[in-house]
C-alpha positions, 0 to 999 in steps of 0.5 A, a space after each residue: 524218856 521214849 519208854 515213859 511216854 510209852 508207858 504213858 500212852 498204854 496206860 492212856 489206852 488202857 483207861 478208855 478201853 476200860 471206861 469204853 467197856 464199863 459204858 456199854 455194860 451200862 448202856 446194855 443195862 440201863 436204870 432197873 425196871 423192877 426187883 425181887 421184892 419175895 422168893 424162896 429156895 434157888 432163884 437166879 438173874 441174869 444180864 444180858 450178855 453176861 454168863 454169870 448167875 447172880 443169886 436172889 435177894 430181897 430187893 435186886 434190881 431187874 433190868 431190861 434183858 435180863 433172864 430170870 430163873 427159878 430151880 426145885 422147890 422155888 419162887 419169886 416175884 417180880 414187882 415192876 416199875 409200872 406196878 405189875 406183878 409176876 409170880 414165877 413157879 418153880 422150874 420157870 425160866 423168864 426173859 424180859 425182852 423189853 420194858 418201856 415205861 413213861 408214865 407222863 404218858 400213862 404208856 407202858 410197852 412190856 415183852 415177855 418170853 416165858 420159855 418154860 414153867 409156870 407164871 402168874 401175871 398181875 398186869 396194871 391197865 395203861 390207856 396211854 397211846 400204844 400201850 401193850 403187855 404181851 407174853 410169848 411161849 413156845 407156841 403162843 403169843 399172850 396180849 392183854 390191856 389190864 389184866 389177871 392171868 396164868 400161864 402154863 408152858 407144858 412143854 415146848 409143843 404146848 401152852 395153857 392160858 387161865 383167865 382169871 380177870 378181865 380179858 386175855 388175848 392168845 394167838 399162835 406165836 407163829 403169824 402165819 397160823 390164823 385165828 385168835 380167842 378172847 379168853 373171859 374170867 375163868 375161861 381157859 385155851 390151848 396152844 399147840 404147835 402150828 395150830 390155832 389156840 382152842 376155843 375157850 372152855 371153862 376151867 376145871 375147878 381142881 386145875 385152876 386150884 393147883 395152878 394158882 397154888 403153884 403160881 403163888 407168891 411166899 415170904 423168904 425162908 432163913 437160908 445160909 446162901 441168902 443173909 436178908 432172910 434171917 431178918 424174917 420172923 420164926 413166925 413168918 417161916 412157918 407161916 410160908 412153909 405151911 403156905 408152900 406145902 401142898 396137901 398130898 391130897 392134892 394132884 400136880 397140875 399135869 395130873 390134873 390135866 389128864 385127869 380132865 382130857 381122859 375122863 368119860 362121864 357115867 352113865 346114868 338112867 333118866 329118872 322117870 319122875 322129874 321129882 326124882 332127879 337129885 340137886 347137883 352141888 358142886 363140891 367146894 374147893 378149899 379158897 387157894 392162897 393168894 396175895 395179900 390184899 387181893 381178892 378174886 
């Protein structure tokens, strides 16, 4: 009889221990704020404070804390539930710090880490009272109200932020550091370690090209690891693959980058009769692949 009701009392505990640990998981998780509505090649989420990767898939839902990453050769995007979008490039990894969404009150708090790589942000503009977007790099700190941007981690000493719309915010990460740029449309900054952002410059037409084609969002190729995708059409396969291949033509971003800081103009003589002078016109640049829908 003793031994029943000890078995009885394990049993007992054993339940509540396990509803207990099944309710904090939930508790750390909440609802979903968003999910992966495309990707392409390895891409993997992550719980907060869980060790597991969990593979891609049209449609996962994305929580609050979560830890997104992209390998080689890989894509995702992200629609949230305040309908934002973020376009991860390859080798990116992103932690979702916070999400705050009520749209009764038209307010949206939303936390970003991009830690390394490349993203591009399609941010929808909320009036409501403390509303805020913000995005933290290594080195700097991104806000904005309602915007288009792109957001390049070089390396954990510097960050690039592209304007593409509207207005972005950028400051050091570090508080300390005083100063901050208003960067416009087509206006790009700096940030280094411990220093404040550069003034805003114009972007040089071949890095904002390759940019945005690093940073844009593909349909699903077939893949064995991934079943959804054998629903996508042949046609639609090839239409990605030619969208993901970059003409050899085409420089990477970091080459790009040292093209533009290492360059030194020519010399050339001052025409002696204004008449003489040739017409500048600017080599036009192939329109880069974007979303459907959009426009810039």
């Amino acid at each position: 009889m003793i031994k029943r009701k000890t078995d009885f009392t394990v049993v007992i505990l054993f339940l509540i221990l396990t509803l207990g640990l099944v309710r904090n998981a939930w508790a750390v998780k909440g609802n979903p704020i968003g999910e992966v509505s495309s990707f392409y090649g390895d891409v993997k989420d992550r719980h907060k404070g869980e060790v597991k990767w969990i593979p891609a898939k049209l449609g996962l839902d994305i929580y609050q804390y979560d830890t997104v990453k992209t390998e080689k050769k890989s894509k995702v995007r992200i629609v949230f539930e305040d309908g934002s979008l973020l376009n991860l490039s390859e080798d990116t990894e992103l932690e979702i710090k916070e999400h705050i969404y009520t749209p009764k009150e038209k307010r949206r708090v939303s936390l970003f880490a991009l830690l390394r790589g490349k993203m591009r942000v399609f941010c929808q503009r909320f009036a409501g009272r403390g509303s805020r977007f913000q995005v933290e790099t290594p080195t700097a700190v991104i806000g904005i109200r309602g915007t288009e941007f792109i957001i390049w981690v070089v390396n954990s000493e510097l960050t690039i932020v592209i304007c593409l719309q509207d207005e972005v915010f950028v400051r050091n990460v570090n508080k300390q550091v005083i100063g901050e740029v208003i960067l416009k449309p087509n206006q790009m900054t700096k940030v280094g370690v411990g220093v404040p952002p550069l003034e805003p410059t114009i972007v040089p037409e071949a890095l904002r090209h390759q940019l945005e084609i690093d940073t844009a969002a593909y349909k699903v190729p077939p893949s064995s690891a991934h079943p959804e995708a054998a629903e996508v059409k042949p046609a639609e396969v090839e239409e990605a693959k030619e969208e993901a291949a970059v003409p050899p033509s085409v420089p990477t971003a970091s080459e790009v980058l040292k093209e533009e800081e290492t360059r030194v103009p020519e010399f050339q003589p001052i025409p002696q009769n204004p008449a003489e002078v040739p017409e500048h016109k600017p080599p036009i640049l192939p329109e880069p692949p974007g979303l459907p829908g959009h426009t810039h």
